[in-house]
C-alpha positions as CSV (number, residue, x, y, z in Angstrom):
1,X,-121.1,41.6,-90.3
2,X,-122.2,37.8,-90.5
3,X,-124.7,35.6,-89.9
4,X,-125.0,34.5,-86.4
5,X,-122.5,34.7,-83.4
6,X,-118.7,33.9,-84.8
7,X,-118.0,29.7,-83.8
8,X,-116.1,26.7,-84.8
9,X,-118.6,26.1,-87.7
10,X,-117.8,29.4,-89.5
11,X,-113.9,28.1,-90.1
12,X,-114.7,24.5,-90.7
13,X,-117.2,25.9,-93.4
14,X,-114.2,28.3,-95.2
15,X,-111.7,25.3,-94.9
16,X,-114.2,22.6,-96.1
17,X,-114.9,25.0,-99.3
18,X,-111.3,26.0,-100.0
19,X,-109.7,22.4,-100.2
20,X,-112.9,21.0,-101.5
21,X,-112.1,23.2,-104.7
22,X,-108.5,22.0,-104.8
23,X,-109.4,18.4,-104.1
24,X,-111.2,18.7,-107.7
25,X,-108.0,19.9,-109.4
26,X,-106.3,16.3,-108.1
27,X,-106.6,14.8,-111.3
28,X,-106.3,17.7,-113.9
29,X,-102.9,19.3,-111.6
30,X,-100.9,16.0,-112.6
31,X,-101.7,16.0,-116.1
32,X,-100.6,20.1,-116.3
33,X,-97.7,19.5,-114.2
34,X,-96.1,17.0,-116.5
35,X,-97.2,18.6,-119.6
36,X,-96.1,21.8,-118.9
37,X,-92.9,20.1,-117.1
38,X,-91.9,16.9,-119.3
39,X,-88.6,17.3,-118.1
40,X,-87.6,16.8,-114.5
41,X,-91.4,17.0,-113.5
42,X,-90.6,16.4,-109.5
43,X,-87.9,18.8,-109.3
44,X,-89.7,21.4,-110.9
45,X,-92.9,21.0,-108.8
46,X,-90.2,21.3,-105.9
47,X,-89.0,24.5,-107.1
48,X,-92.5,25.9,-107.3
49,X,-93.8,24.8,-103.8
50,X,-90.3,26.0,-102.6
51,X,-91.1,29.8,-103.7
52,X,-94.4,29.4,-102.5
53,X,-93.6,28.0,-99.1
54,X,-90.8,30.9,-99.0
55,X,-92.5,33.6,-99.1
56,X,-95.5,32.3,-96.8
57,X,-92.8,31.9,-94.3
58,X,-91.6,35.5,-94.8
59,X,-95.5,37.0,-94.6
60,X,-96.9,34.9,-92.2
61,X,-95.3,36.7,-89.0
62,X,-97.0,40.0,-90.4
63,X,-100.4,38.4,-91.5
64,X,-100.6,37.4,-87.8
65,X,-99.3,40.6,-86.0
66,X,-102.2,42.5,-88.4
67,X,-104.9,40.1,-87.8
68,X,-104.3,40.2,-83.9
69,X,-105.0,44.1,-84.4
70,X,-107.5,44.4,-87.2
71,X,-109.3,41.1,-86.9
72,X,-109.3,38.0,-88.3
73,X,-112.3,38.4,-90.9
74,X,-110.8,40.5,-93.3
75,X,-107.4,38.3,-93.4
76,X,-109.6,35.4,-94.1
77,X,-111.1,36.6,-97.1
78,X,-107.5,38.2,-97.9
79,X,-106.0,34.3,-97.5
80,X,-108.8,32.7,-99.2
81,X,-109.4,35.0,-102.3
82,X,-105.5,34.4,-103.1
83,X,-105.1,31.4,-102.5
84,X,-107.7,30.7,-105.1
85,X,-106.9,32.6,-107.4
86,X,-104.8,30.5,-109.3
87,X,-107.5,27.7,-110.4
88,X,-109.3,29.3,-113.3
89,X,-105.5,30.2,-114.5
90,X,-105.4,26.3,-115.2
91,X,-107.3,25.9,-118.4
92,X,-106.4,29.4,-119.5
93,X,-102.5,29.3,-119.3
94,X,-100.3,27.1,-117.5
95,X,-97.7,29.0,-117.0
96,X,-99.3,31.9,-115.3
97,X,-101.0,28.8,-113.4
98,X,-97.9,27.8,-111.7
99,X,-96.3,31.4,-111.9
100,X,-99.3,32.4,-109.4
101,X,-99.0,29.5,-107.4
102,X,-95.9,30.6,-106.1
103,X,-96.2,34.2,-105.5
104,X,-99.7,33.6,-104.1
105,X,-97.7,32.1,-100.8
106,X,-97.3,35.6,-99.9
107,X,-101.5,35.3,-98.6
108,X,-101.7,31.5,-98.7
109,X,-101.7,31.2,-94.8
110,X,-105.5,30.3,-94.6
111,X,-104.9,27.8,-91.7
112,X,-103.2,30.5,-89.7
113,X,-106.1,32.4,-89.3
114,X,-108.4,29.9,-89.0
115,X,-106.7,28.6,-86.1
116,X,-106.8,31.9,-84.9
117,X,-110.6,32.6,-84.8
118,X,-111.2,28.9,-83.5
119,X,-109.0,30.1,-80.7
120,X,-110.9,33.3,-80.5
121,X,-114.3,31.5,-79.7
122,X,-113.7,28.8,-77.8
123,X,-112.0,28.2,-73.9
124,X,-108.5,26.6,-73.2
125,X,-110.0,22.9,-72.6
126,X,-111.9,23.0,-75.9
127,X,-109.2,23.8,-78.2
128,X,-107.8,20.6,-78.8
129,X,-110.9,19.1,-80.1
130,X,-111.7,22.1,-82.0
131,X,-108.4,21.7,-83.6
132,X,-109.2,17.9,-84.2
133,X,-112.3,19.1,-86.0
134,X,-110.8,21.5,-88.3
135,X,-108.4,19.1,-88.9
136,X,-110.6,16.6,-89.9
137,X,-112.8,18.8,-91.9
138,X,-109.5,19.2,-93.5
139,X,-109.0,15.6,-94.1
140,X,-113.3,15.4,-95.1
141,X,-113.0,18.1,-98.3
142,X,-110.6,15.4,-99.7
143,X,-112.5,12.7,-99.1
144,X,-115.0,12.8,-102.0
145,X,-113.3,15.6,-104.2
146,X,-110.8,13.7,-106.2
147,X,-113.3,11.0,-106.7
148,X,-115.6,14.2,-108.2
149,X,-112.6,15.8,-110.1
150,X,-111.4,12.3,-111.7
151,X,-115.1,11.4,-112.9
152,X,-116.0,14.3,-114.6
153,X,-112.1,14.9,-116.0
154,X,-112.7,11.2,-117.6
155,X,-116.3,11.8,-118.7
156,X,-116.3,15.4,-119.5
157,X,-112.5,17.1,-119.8
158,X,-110.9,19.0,-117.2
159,X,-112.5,22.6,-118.4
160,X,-115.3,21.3,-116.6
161,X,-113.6,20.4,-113.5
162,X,-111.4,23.6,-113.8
163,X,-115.0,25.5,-113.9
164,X,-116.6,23.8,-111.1
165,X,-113.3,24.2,-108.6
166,X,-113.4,27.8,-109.5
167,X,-117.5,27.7,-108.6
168,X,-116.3,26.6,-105.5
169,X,-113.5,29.0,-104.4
170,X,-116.2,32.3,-105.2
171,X,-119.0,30.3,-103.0
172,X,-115.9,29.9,-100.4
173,X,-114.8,33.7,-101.1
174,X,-118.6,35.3,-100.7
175,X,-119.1,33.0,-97.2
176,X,-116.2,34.6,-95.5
177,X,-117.5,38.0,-96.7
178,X,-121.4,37.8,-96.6
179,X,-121.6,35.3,-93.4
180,X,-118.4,34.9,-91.3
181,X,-118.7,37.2,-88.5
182,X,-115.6,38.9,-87.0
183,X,-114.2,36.8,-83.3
184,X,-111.9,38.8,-82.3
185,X,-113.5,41.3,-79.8
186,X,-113.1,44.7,-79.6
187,X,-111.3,45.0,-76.3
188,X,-108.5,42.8,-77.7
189,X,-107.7,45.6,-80.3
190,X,-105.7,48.5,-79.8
191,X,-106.8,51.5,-79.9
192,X,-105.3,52.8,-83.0
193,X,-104.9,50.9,-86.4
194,X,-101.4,49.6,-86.3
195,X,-100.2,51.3,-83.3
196,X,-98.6,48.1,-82.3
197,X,-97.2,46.2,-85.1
198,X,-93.8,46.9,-85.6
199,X,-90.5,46.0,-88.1
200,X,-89.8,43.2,-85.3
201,X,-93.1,41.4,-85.3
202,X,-93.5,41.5,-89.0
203,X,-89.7,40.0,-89.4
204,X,-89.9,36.2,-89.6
205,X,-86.6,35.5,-88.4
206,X,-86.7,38.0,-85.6
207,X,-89.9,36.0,-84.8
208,X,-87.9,33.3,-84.8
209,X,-85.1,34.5,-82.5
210,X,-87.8,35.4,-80.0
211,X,-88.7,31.6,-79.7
212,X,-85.0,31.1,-78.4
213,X,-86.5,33.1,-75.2
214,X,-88.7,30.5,-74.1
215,X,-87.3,26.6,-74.1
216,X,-90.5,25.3,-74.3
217,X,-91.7,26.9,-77.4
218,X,-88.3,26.3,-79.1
219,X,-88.7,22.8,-78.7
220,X,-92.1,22.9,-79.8
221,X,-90.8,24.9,-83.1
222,X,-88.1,22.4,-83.5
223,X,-90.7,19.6,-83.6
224,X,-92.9,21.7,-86.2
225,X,-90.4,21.9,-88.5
226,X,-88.3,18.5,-88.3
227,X,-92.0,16.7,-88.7
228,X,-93.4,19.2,-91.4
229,X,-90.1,19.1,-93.7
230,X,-90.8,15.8,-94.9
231,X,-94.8,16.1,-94.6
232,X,-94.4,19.1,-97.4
233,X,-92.3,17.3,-99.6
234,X,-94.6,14.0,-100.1
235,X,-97.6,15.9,-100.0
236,X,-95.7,18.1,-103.0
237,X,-95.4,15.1,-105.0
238,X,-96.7,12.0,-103.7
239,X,-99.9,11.5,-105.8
240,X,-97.5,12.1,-108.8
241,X,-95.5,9.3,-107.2
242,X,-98.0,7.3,-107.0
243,X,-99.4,7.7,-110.7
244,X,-96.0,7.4,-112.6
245,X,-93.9,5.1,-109.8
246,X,-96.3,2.7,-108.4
247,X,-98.4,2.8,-111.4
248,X,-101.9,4.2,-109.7
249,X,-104.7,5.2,-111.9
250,X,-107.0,8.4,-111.3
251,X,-109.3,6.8,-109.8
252,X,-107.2,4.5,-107.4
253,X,-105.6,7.4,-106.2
254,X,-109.0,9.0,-105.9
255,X,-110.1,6.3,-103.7
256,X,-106.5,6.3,-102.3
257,X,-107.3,9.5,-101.3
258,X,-111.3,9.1,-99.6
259,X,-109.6,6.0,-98.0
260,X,-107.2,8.1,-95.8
261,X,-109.4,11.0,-95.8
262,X,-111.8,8.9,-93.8
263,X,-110.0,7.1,-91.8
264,X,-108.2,10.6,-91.0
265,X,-111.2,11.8,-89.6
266,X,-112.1,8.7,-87.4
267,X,-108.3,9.3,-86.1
268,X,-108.6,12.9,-85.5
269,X,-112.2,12.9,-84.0
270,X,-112.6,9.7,-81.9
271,X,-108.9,8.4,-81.4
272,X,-107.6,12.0,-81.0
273,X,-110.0,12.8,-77.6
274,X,-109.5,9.1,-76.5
275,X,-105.9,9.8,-76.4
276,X,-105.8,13.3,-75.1
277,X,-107.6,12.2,-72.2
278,X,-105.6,8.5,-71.4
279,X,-102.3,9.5,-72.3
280,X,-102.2,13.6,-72.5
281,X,-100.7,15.6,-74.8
282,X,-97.4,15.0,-75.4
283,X,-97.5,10.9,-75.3
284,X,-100.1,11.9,-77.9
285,X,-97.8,14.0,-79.8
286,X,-95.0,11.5,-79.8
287,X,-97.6,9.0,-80.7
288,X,-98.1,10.5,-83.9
289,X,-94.5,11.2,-84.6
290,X,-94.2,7.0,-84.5
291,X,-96.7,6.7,-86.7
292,X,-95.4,9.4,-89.2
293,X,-91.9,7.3,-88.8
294,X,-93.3,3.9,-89.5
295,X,-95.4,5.5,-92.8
296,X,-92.6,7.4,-94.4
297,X,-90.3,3.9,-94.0
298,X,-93.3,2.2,-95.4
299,X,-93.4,4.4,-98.1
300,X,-90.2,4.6,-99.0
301,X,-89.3,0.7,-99.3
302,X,-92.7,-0.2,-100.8
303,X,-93.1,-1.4,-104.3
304,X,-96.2,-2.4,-104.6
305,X,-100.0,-1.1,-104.5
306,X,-100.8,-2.9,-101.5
307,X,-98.0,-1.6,-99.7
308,X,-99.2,1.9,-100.5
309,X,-102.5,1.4,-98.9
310,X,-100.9,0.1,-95.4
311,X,-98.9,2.8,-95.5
312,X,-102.2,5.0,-95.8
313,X,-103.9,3.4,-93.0
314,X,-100.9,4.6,-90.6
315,X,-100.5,7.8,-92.0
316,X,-104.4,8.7,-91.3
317,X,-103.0,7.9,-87.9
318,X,-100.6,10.3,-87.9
319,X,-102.7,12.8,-88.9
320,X,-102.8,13.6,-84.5
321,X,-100.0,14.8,-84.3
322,X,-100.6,18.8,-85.3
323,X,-104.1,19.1,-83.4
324,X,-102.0,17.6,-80.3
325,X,-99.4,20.4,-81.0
326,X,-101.7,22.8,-81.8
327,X,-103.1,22.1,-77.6
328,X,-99.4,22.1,-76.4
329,X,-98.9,25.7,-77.9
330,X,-101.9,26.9,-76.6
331,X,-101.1,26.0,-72.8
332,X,-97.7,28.6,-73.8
333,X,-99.4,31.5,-75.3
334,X,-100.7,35.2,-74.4
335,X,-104.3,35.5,-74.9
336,X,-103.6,38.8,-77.1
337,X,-100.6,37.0,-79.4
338,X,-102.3,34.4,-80.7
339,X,-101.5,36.0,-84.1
340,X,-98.1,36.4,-83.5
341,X,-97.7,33.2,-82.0
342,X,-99.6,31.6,-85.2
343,X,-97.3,33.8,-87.6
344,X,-94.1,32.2,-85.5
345,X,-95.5,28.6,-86.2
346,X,-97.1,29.0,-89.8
347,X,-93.9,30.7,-91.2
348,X,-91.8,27.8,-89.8
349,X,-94.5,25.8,-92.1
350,X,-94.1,27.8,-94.5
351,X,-90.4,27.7,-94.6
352,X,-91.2,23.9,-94.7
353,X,-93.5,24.1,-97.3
354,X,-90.6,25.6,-99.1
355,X,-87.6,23.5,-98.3
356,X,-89.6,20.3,-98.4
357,X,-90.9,20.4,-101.8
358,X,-87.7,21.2,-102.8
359,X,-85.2,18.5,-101.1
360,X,-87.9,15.9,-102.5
361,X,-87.8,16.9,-105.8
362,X,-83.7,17.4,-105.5
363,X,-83.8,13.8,-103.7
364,X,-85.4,12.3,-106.9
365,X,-83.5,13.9,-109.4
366,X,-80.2,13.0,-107.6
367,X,-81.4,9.2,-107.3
368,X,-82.5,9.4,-110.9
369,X,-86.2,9.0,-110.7
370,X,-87.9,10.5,-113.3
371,X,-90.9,10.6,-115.5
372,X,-90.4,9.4,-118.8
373,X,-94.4,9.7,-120.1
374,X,-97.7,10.2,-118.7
375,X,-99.4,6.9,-119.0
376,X,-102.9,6.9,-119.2
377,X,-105.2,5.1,-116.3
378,X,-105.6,1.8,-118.0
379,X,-101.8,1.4,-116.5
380,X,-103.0,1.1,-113.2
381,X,-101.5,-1.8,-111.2
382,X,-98.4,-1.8,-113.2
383,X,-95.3,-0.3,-113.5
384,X,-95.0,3.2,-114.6
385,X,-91.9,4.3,-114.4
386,X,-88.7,1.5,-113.1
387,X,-86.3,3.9,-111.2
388,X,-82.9,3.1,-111.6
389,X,-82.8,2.7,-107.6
390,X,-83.3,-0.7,-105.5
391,X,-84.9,1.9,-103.3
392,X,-88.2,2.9,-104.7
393,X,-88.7,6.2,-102.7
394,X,-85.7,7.9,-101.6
395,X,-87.0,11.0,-99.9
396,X,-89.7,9.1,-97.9
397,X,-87.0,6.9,-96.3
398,X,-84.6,10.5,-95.7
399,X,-88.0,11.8,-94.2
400,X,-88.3,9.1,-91.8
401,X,-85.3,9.6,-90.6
402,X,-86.1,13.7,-90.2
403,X,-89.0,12.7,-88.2
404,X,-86.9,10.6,-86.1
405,X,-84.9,13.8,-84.6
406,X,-88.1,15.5,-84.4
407,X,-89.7,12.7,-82.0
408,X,-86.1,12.5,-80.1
409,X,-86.7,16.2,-79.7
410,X,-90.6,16.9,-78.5
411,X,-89.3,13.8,-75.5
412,X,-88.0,17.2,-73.9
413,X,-91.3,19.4,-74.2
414,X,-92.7,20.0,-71.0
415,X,-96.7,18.6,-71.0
416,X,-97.8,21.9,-68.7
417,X,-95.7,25.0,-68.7
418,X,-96.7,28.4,-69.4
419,X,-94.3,31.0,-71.5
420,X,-92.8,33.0,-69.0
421,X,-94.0,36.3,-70.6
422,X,-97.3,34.8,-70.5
423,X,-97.4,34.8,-66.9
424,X,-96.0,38.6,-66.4
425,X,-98.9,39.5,-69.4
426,X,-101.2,38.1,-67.0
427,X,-99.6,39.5,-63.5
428,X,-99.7,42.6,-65.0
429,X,-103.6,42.6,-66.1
430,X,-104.9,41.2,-62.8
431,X,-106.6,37.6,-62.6
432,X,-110.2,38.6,-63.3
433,X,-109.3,40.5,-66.4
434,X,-107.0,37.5,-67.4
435,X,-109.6,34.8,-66.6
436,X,-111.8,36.7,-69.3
437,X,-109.3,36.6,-72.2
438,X,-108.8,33.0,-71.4
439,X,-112.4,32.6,-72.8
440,X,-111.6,34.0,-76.6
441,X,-107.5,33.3,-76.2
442,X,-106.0,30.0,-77.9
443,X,-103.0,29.2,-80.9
444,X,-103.6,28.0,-83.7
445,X,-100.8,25.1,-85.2
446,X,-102.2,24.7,-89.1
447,X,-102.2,20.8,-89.5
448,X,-101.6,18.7,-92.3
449,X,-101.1,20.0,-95.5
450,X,-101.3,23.8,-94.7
451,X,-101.6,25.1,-97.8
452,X,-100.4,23.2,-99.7
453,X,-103.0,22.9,-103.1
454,X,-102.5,19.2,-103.7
């Protein structure tokens, strides 16, 4: 059943491990994509993040109805195991690579059970910098990985790196099955297996017309998905960008990547509390939504190398911005819907991780940025590719401007409200009985780039 009692440390273990393993692939997934995709390379790798964020946002309501009623341990092995699976598939055929990276959206929800069982184990108060520290962990597994992947790719081929990512994703797969232990307690499970999941909370988009009950979770929704559309599609293509546009080298945008990965988790472990506790949630919110702005502009008019790396140093910044949510949502949830509530908000990500890909790659194409060759990294520093455009990145500068209505939008969430079904869920129970599934009750907001593998 696991070793030890279930805590924070189990999830940031399984998270760590799963993006660790795709960190690895940094290097060898741009040199696939464009050689299996010489032609339009952006606009295909939309399409295939598109199908892949589709059908997480059609699964995702049902994968957290279930896991409210049968656990969360046997949906994180479920979320892990298939979202793996696609990484030995690299070296041995391509196309069955990218083929499974799009129907494996159907399980790859990882973050929204994660979030889950952090909420499961700890109180109210503590959620916010459990969520920071999940986040972050996030934002560590990057940190070295590409570095890893880009060494050994240069020195010893990408079989190798293809072998050792998979190493990784069967350690990650056997540590949710030999030592996670199962948080959600018995008493918050019904009594028969399935006896309360129905049609409507498996439906995405019924999920979704239940949000238009509540004001303050719409505006919350509306938030998630105006600041996550344009989040999907860079993190869809951006180190491709930055390889055949700006003219980066593996290993720069291996460094590129521990750079931001660092100072992520400086900005989602020290700055993130600081702020919770000066300016509260929402400023902190709309905090991050500036500095998600400000990168995207950055990124969009910047030319050079130098530019890219400013642009880094804010976006680490705005990495605050889904933990912070992730605490709104969890002041406007039932203690025995956190599932459901997670499916709502992961399968508006994943709707996101399927429209933004693909507007990015469209945005490209239409603006006639393309990839003519893949230069090798003794290119790096110069020129890859000119784009026919004065604007160098297109999408980032229509993704500012998508974050922009999403930060005139969360000015009208309310900092403290309770969902009003929440408060006859807990009329209904009685205060003391209420007060005790505050203690393993939360939400869980998947930050960042979900599930995204690159």
């Amino acid at each position: 059943q696991g070793v030890g009692r279930p805590s924070v440390y189990h999830a940031v273990v399984v998270i760590f491990l799963e993006f660790f393993a795709w960190g690895l692939l940094t290097t060898p997934m741009l040199t696939v994509l464009h050689e299996t995709f010489p032609h339009h390379t952006f606009l295909m790798n939309g399409l295939i993040q598109g199908v892949k964020g589709f059908l997480s946002f059609l699964s995702a309501p049902l994968i957290g109805a279930l896991s409210d009623a049968w656990g969360r341990k046997s949906f994180l092995l479920l979320t892990v195991f298939f979202t793996c699976v696609p990484i030995p598939l690299m070296r041995i055929s391509p196309w069955w690579y990218f083929a499974m990276i799009s129907v494996s959206g159907i399980f790859s929800v990882t973050f929204s059970v994660i979030f889950a069982y952090v909420a499961d184990v700890t109180q109210e108060h503590e959620r916010t910098t459990a969520y920071g520290l999940v986040s972050a962990t996030f934002a560590a597994s990057l940190v070295t990985s590409p570095a890893i992947g880009a060494y050994l790719s240069a020195s010893y081929g990408d079989s190798l790196v293809v072998l050792m990512a998979t190493l990784v994703a069967a350690m990650d797969i056997c540590f949710v099955l030999l030592a996670v232990p199962e948080s959600l307690p018995e008493k918050m499970r019904p009594a028969s297996w399935g006896s309360s999941i129905s049609w409507e909370q498996a439906d995405p988009f019924a999920s979704l017309k239940r949000v238009r009950k509540d004001s303050a979770v719409l505006l919350i929704c509306i938030t998630v998905f105006l600041s996550y559309l344009p989040e999907a599609g860079q993190y869809s293509s951006f180190f491709l960008y930055l390889r055949q546009i700006i003219g980066f080298g593996s290993g720069s945008i291996a460094a590129f990547i521990a750079v931001v990965g660092i100072l992520s988790i400086i900005a989602q472990t020290v700055f993130l509390s600081i702020l919770m506790r000066s300016i509260g949630n929402k400023n902190t919110v709309l905090l991050g939504l500036g500095f998600q702005i400000l990168q995207l502009a950055w990124y969009g008019f910047g030319s050079q190398s130098w530019m890219m790396w400013a642009a880094g140093a804010i976006a680490a910044m705005s990495s605050i911005t889904f933990p912070a949510i992730s605490a709104l949502v969890s002041q406007n949830a039932e203690a025995d819907q956190q599932g459901v509530v997670q499916g709502i908000i992961t399968g508006i990500r994943g709707l996101c991780n399927g429209l933004g890909p693909a507007l990015y790659g469209f945005i490209f194409f239409l603006f006639h940025v393309e990839l003519n060759e893949l230069l090798p990294d003794h290119t790096s520093g110069k020129k890859a590719v000119q784009a026919p455009t004065t604007i160098p990145g297109p999408p980032f500068l229509v993704g500012a401007c998508v974050v922009l209505l999403a930060f005139l939008v969360a000015l009208f969430i309310p900092e403290n409200s309770r969902a009003s079904s929440t408060k006859k869920h807990s009329s209904s129970l009685g205060s003391s009985l209420s007060s005790s599934l505050d203690h393993s009750s939360g939400e869980d907001v998947e930050p960042l780039l979900q599930d995204s593998s690159v």
